[in-house]
Structure formats: structure tokens, C-alpha cells
Backbone as a chain_set.jsonl record, in Angstrom:
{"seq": "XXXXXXXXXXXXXXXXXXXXXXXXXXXXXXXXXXXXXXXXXXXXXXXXXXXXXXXXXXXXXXXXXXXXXXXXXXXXXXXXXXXXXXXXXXXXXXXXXXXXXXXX", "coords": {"N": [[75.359, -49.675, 19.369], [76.864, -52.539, 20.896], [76.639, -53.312, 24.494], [76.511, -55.841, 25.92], [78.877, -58.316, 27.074], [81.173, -60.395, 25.167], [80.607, -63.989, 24.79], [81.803, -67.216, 24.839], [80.781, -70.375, 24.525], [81.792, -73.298, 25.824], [82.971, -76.441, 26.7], [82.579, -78.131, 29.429], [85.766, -78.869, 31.307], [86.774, -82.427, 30.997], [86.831, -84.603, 33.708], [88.366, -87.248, 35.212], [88.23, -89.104, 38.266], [90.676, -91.202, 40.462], [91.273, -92.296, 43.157], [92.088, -94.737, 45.972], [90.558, -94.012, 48.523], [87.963, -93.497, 50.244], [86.986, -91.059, 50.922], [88.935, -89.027, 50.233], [88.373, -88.985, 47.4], [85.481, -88.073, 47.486], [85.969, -85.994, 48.402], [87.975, -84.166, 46.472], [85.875, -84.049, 44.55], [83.734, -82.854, 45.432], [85.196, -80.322, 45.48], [85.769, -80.068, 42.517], [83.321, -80.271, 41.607], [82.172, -77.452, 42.469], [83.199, -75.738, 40.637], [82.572, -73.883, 37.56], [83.147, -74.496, 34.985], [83.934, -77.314, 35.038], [83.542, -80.589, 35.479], [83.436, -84.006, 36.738], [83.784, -86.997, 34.957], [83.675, -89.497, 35.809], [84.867, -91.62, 38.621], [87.763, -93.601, 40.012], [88.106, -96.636, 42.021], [90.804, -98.016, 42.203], [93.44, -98.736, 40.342], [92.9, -100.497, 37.489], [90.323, -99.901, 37.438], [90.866, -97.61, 36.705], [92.036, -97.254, 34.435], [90.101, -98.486, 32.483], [87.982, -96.977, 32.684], [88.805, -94.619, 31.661], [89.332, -95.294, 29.296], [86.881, -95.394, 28.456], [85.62, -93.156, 28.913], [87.629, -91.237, 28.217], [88.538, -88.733, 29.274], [89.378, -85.369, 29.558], [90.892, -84.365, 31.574], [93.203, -86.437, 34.497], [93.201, -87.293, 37.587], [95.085, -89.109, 39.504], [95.756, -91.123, 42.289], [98.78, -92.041, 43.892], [99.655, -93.985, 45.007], [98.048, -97.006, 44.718], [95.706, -99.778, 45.056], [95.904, -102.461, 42.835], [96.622, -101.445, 40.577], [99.417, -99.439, 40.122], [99.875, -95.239, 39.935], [101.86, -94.882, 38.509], [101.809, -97.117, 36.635], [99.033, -97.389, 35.501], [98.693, -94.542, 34.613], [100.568, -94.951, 32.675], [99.201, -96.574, 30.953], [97.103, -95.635, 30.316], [97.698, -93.165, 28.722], [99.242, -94.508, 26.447], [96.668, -96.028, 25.215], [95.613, -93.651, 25.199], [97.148, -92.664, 22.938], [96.715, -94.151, 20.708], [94.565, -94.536, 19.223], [93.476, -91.363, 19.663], [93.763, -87.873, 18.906], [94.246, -85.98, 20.899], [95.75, -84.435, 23.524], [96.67, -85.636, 26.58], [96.168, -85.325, 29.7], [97.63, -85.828, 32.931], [97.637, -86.175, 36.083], [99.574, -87.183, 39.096], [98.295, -88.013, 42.282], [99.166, -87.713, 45.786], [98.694, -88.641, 49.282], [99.823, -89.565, 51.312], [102.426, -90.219, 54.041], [103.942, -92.007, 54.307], [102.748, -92.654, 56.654], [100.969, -95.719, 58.094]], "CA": [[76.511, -50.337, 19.956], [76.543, -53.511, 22.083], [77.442, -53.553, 25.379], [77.12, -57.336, 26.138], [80.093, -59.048, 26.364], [81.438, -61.75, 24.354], [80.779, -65.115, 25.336], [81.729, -68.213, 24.486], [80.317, -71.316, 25.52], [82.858, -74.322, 25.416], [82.665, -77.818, 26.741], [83.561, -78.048, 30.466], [86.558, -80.111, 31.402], [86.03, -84.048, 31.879], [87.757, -85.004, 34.394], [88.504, -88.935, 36.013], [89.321, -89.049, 39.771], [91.077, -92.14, 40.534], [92.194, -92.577, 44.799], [91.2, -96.008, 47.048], [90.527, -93.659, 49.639], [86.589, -92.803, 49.765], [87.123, -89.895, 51.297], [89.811, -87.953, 49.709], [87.275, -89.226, 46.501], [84.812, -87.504, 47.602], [86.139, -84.24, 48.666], [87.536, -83.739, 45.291], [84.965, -84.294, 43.337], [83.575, -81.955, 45.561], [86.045, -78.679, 44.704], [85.473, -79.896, 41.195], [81.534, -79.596, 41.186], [82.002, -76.003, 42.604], [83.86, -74.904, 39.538], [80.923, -74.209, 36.542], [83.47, -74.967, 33.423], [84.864, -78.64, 35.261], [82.613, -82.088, 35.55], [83.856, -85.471, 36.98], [82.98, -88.312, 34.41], [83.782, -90.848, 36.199], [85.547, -92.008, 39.403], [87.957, -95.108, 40.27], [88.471, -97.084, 43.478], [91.81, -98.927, 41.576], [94.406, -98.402, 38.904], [92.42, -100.93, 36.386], [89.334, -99.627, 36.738], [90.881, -96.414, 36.168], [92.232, -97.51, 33.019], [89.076, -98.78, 31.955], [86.96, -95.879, 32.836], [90.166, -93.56, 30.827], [88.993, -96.105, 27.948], [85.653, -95.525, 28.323], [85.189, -91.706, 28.953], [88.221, -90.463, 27.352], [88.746, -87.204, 29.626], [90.359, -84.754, 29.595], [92.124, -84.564, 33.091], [92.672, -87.442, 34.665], [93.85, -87.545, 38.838], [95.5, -90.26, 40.371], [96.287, -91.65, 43.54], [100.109, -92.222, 43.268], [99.843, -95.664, 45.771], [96.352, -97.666, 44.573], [95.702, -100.945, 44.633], [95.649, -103.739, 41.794], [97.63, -100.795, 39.691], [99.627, -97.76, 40.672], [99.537, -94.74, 39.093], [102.391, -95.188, 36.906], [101.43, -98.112, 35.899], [97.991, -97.058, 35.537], [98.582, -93.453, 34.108], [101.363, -95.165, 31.098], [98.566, -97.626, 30.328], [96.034, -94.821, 29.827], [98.482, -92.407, 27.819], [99.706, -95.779, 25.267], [95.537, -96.429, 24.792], [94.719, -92.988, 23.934], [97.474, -92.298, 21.956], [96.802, -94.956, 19.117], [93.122, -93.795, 18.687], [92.995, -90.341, 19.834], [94.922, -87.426, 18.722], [93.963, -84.997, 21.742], [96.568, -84.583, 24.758], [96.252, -86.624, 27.936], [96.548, -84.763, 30.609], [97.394, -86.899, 34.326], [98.521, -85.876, 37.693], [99.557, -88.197, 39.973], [98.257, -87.489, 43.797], [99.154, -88.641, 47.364], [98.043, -87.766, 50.404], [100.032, -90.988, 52.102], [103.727, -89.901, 54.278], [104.393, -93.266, 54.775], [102.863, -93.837, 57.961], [100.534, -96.709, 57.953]], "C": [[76.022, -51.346, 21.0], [77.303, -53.767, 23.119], [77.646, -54.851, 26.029], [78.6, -57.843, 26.287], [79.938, -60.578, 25.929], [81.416, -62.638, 24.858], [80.849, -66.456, 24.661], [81.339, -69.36, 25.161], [81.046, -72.734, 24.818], [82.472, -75.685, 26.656], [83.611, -77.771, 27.994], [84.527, -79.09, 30.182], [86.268, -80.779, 32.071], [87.267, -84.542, 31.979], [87.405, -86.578, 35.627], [89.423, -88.678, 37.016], [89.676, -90.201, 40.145], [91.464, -92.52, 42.344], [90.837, -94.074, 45.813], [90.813, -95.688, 47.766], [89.359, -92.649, 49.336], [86.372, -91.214, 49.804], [87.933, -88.516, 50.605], [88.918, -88.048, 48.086], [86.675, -88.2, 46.197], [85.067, -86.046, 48.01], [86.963, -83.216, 47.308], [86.86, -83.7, 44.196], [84.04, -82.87, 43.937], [83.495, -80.507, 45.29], [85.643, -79.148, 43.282], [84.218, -79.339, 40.682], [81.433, -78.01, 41.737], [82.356, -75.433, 41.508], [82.949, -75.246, 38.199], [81.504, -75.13, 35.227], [84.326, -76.615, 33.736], [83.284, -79.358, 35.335], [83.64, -83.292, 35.916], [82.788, -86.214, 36.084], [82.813, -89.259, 34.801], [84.591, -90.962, 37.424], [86.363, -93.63, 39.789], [88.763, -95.206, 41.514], [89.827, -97.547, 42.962], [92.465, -98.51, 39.882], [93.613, -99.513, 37.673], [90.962, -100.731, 36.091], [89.373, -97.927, 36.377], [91.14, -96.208, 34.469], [90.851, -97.408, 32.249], [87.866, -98.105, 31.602], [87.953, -94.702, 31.524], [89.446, -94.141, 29.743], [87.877, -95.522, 27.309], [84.898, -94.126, 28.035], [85.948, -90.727, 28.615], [88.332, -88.892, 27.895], [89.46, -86.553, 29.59], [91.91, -84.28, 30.415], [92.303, -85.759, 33.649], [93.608, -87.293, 36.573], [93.427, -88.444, 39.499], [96.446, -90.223, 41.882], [97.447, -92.023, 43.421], [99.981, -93.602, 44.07], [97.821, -96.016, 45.307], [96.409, -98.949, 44.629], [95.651, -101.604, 43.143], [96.728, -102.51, 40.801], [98.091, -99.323, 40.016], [99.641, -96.838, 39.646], [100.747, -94.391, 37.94], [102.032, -96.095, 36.484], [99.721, -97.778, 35.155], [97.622, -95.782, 34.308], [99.457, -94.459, 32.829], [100.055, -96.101, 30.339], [97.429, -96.71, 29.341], [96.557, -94.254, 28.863], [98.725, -93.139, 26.224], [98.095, -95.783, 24.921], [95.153, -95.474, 24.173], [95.547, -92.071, 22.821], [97.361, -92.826, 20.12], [95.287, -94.488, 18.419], [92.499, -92.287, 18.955], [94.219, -89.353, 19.305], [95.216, -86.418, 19.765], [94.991, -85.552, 22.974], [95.997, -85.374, 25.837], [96.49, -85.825, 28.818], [96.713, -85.484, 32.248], [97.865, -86.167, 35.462], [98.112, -86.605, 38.702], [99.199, -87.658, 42.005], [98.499, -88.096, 44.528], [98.894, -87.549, 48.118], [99.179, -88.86, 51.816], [101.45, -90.483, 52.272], [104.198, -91.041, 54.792], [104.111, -93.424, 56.096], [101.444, -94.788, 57.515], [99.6, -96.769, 58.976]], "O": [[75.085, -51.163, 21.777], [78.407, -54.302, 23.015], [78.694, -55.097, 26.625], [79.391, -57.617, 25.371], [79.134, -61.484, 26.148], [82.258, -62.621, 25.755], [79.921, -66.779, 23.919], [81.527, -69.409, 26.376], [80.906, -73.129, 23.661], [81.515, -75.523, 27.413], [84.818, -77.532, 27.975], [84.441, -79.945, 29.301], [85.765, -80.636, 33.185], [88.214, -84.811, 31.241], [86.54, -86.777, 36.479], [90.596, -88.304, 37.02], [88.579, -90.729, 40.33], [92.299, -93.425, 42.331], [89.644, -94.221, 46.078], [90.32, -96.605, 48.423], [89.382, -91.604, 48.685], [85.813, -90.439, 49.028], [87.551, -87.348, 50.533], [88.846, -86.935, 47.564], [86.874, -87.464, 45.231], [84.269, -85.121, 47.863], [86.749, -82.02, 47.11], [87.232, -83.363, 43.072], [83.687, -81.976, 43.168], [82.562, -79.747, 45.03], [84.962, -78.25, 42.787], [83.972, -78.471, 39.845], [80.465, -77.379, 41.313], [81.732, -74.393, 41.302], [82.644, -76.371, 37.805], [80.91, -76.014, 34.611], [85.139, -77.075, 32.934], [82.195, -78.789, 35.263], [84.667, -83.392, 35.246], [81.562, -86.211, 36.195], [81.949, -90.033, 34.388], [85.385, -90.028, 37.312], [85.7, -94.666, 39.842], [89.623, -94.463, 41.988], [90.393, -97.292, 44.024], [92.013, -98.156, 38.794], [93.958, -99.055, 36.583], [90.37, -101.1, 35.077], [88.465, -97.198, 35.977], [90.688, -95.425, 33.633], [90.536, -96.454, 31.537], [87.027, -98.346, 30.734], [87.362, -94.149, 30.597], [88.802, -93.289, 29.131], [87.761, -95.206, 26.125], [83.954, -93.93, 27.269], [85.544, -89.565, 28.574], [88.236, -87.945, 27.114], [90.59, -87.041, 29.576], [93.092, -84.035, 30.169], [91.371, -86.483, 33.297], [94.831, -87.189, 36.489], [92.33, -88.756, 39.963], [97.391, -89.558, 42.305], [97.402, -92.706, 42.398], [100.405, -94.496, 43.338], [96.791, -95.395, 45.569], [97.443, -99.371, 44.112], [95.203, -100.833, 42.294], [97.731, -103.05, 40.335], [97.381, -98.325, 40.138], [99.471, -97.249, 38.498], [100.608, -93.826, 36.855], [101.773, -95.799, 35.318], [99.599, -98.187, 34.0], [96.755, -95.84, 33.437], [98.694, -94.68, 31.888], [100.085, -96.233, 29.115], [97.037, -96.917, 28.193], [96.069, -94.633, 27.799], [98.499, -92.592, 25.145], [98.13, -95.323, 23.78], [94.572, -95.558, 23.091], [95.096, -91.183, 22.098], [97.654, -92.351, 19.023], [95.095, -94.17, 17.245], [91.361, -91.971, 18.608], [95.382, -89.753, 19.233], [96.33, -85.898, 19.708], [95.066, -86.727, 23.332], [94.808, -85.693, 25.845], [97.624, -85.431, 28.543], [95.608, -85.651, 32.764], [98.825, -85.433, 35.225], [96.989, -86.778, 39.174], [99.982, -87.018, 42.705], [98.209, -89.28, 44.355], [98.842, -86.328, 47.968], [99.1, -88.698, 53.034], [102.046, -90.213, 51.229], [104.907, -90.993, 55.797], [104.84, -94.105, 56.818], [100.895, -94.427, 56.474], [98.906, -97.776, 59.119]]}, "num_chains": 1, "name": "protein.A"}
């Protein structure tokens, strides 16, 4: 009899962090690299190079900054969703983040 247990070994989740704000960036990418079955593919300062990176690396999660420059994250997240629905058949997954209570 084997007492091992069962393991499977599956393909962490790739995940695109998107916020203009270096800092909040960097501190989740952070919590992400603690967790063994997650990976950041990619990071974007801006809603078009988030797109572009979405294009490019096709992840699985994708978190956005809800206020970004050059494209917000609706605009940003529908652009990604429309690109990888015509060539991909795999879910999109997005969530939009702020950290911003309107003060300035």
C-alpha cells in the first residue's frame, strides 16, 4: 500500500498586474510571489500597455487599476476580453482595483 499522497502538478496561474502607481505595483506582485501555484507575467504602468502585454502573455488573471492613465480599466479590461475572445477559447478573468478615495 502507498501512503504518498496524490499529487498533481498543474501550471501556476499567470497573472498581469496593471496600476500607475509603482508602489501599490510592487507590493502586489509581492503577495503574489509568496503564493507557490501564482506567477506575475507581466506588469503595466497604463491601460495600453496593459492591453498589449494581455495580447502578448495571454494570462490568466489579469488586475487593474480602475483610474490609469492613457486607458482606464474599462476601457482597457473590454479591449482585452474582445481580443481574447476571437482567438482564444479560455475565460478571461479581470478585476478592476483602486486604492484612490478621491482625494488628490
Amino acid at each position: 500500500m502507498n501512503n504518498k499522497p496524490i499529487t498533481h502538478k498543474t501550471s501556476p496561474i499567470r497573472i498581469l498586474i496593471a496600476d500607475d502607481h509603482y508602489v501599490v505595483r510592487m507590493g502586489l506582485i509581492a503577495m503574489v510571489n509568496l503564493e507557490p501555484d501564482m506567477e506575475v507575467v507581466a506588469e503595466a504602468t497604463h491601460g495600453n500597455q496593459a492591453c498589449a502585454l494581455f495580447k502578448r502573455w495571454k494570462p490568466d488573471l489579469t488586475l487593474l487599476d480602475v483610474r490609469m492613465p492613457v486607458k482606464n480599466r474599462k476601457t482597457a479590461g473590454r479591449r482585452s476580453r474582445g481580443r481574447r475572445r476571437r482567438g482564444d477559447t479560455t475565460r478571461d478573468h479581470s478585476f478592476g482595483l483602486t486604492f484612490d478615495w478621491g482625494v488628490e
